[in-house]
N, C-alpha and C positions, 0 to 999 in steps of 0.2 A: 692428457692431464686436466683436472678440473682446475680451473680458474677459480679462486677464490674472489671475494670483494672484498670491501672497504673495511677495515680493522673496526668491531665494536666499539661505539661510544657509550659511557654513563649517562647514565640520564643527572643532570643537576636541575632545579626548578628554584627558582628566586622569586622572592615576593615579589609580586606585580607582573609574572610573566605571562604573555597572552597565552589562551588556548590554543592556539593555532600554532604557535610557538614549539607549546610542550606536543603537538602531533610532530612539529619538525623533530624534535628530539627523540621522538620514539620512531620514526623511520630510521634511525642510525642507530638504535640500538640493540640492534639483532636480537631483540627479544619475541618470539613466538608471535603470539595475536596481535603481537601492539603494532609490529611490520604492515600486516595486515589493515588495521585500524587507517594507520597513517597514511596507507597507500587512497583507499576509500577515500580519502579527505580529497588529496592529490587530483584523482580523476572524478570525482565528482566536482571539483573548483572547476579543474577545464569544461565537462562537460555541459555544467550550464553558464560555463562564459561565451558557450560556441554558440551564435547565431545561426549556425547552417545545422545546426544538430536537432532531432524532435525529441526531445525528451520523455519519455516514460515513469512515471512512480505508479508498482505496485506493490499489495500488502493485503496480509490475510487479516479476515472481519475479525476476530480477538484483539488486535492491538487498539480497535477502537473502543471497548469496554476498559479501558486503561486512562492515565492521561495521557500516552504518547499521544491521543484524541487531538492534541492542542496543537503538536509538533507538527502531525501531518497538515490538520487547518492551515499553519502559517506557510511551512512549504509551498502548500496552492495558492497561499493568499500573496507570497514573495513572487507567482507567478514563475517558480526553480522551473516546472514540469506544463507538458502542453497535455498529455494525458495520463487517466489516473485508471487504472485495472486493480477490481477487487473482488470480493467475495459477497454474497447478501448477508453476512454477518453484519459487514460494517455500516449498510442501510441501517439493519436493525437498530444497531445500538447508538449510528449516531441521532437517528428519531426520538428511540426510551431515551435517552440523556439528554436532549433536548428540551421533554417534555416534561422528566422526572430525574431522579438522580440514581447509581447505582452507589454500594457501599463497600468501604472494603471489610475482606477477613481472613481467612487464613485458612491454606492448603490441607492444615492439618480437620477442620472442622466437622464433626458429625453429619454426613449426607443425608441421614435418614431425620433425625429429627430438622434439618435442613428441609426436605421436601414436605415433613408434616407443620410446618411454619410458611410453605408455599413461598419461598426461599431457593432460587437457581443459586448456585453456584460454580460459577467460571475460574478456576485458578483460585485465588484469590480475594477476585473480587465477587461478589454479592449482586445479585440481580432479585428483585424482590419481583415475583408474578405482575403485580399491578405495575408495574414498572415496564414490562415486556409485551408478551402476547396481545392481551388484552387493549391497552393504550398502543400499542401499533397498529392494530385490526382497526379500532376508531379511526382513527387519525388517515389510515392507508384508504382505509371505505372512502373517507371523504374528500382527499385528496382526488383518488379517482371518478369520484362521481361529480365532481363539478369539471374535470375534463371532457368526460360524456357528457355531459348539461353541455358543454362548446362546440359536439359533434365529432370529438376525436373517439376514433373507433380504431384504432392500429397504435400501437406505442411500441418504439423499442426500448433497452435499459438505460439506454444514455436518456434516452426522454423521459423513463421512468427516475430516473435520478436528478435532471433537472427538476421534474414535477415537486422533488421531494424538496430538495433543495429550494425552491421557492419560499416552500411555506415557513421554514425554517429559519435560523438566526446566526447571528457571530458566531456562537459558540462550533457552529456545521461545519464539517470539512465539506459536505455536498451543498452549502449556502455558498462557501467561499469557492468553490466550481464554480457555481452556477453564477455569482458576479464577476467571475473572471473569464469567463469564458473558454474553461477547462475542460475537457471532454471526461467523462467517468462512465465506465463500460463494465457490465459485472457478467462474466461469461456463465456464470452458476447461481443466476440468478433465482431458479428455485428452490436452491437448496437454505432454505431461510426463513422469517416470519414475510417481509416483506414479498417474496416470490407465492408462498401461500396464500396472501389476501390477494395477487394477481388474480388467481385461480379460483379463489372464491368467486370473485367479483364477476369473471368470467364465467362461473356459473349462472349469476344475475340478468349478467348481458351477455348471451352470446355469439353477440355480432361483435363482442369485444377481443381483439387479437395483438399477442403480444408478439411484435416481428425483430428475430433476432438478427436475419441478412442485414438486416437497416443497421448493425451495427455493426456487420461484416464488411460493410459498405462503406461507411464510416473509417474503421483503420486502413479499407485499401487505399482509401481515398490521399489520405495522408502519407499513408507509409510507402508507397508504391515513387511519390514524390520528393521523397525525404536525401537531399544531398548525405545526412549523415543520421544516426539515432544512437540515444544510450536511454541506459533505464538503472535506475534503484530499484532493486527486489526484498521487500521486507517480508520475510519467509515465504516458502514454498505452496505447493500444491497448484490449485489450477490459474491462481491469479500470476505465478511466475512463469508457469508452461506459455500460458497466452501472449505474453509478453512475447515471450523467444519466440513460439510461434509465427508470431503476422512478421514476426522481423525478419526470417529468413525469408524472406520476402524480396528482402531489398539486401541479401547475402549477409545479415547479420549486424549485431550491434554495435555500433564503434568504441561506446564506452557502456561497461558492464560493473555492478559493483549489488552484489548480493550477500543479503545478512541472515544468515541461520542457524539451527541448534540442529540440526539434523546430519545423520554421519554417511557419507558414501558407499557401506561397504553392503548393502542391502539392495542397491540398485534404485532405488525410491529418486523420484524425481525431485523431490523437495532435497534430499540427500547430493545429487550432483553438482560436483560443483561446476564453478561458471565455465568453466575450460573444457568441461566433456559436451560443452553448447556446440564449441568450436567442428566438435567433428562430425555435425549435424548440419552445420552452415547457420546458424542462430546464432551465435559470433563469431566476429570475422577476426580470422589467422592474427590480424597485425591491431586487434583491438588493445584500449586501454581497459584491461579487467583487474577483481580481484572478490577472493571470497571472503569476511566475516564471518567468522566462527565464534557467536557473540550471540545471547538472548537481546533481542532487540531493545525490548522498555531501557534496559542499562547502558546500551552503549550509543545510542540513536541522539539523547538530549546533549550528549557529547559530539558528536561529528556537528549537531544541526548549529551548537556554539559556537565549533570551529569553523564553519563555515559562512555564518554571518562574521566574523574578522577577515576570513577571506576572500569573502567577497567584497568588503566595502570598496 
């Protein structure tokens, strides 16, 4: 016989009820994603109240041409996370945004007269050329060339992101790393503008070498130590695999909480959700998981609300 649970509750909301509140309220209310939603609150509170846990945040480089740009900054800057796994997208853009601005527009808008205006478009938002390639190339050339002025001839990506992060400001999720002493590792670092001016540069100087073991080195170092680990996954592809990855390591993640638009039934690793980790040993049997099935920009400024009440 299946065991049923706890009887549906309504959701009721009164002026003045905290966020955190209305999550409690949507855990009891046997409604589809909001279960979901709420559960995410739940074991992300534990997970970075636990001092024995090493915390993981990754995220694909898109969500940083957005403002969730802001959300993730303060995450590293509340010091939630010991490391951060992403894609060379999110160098890219949080550099151009740094140095320039991007604008928004709309999904629907002409691509072609788009490109003949030298005008990217991402989704929705607006990447104007001089905003991107170009003002990254500058900026990376010179970044890199006053390291080699230092003698450094070997970088990994955490060091390549430190680098970055340096020159940069408040506004950086890789500034606020790099004063927190955050580790940030981009396992697909050339697939990007940033990963391309490596390469350029490494044309220039050939004695210049980008070492990735140094960053293989790095999460064993940690992970291999780790009484316990969880990770926030904001969507898929290689910055989630990596995640799961180093952690079966250490048999998996204790707390698991992944947010995606992408559907199961294709096999796609962005597509699985956290529970098919389970049968790989990249989460363990007895972990706190759950998967969001939620575009991230709309339900992330949410959770991160509730979570500043819950954690106070």
């Amino acid at each position: 016989m299946i065991q049923s649970g706890k009887p549906v509750q309504d959701i009721s909301i009164t002026e003045g009820l905290s966020i955190d509140k209305i999550f409690e309220k949507m855990s009891k209310s046997g409604g589809f994603e909001s279960r979901n939603l709420a559960d995410g609150l739940f074991v992300l509170t534990d997970m970075i109240n636990d001092e024995n846990c090493l915390k993981f945040l990754s995220f694909v480089g898109a969500i940083i041409s957005t403002g969730l740009r802001g959300i993730i900054k303060d995450m590293i800057k509340n010091k939630w996370f010991d490391v951060v796994i992403t894609t060379c997208g999110a160098l890219d853009h949080d550099i151009a945004r740094h140095f320039s601005n991007y604008n928004e527009g709309s999904f629907t808008l002409d691509d072609v007269k788009l490109a003949e205006e030298d005008i990217h478009r991402l989704g929705n938002v607006l990447v104007p050329m001089e905003s991107y390639g170009p003002l990254i190339e500058k900026k990376l050339q010179a970044f890199l060339e006053e390291e080699y002025s230092k003698g450094i001839r070997e970088m990994s990506t955490e060091d390549i992101c430190k680098m970055i992060g340096k020159h940069l400001g408040d506004d950086s999720f890789l500034h606020c790393a790099f004063k927190n002493d955050v580790k940030v590792i981009v396992p697909g670092i050339m697939d990007g503008a940033v990963g391309s001016q490596i390469w350029m540069f490494s044309q220039k100087h050939p004695d210049f070498k980008l070492n990735m073991i140094k960053d293989a080195d790095t999460l064993s170092s940690i992970i291999f130590k780790a009484k316990k680990s969880g990770a926030l996954m904001i969507g898929g592809g290689i910055s989630k695999h990596h995640t799961l990855w180093w952690n079966q390591y250490r048999d998996g993640l204790d707390f698991a909480v992944y947010i995606t638009t992408a559907q199961e039934f294709d096999g796609s690793l962005s597509g699985a959700l956290i529970r098919e980790a389970i049968s790989w040993g990249k989460v363990t049997q007895n972990a706190r998981q759950t998967t969001i099935h939620a575009e991230a920009t709309t339900v992330l400024p949410f959770l991160y609300s509730a979570l500043l009440s819950k954690l106070k």
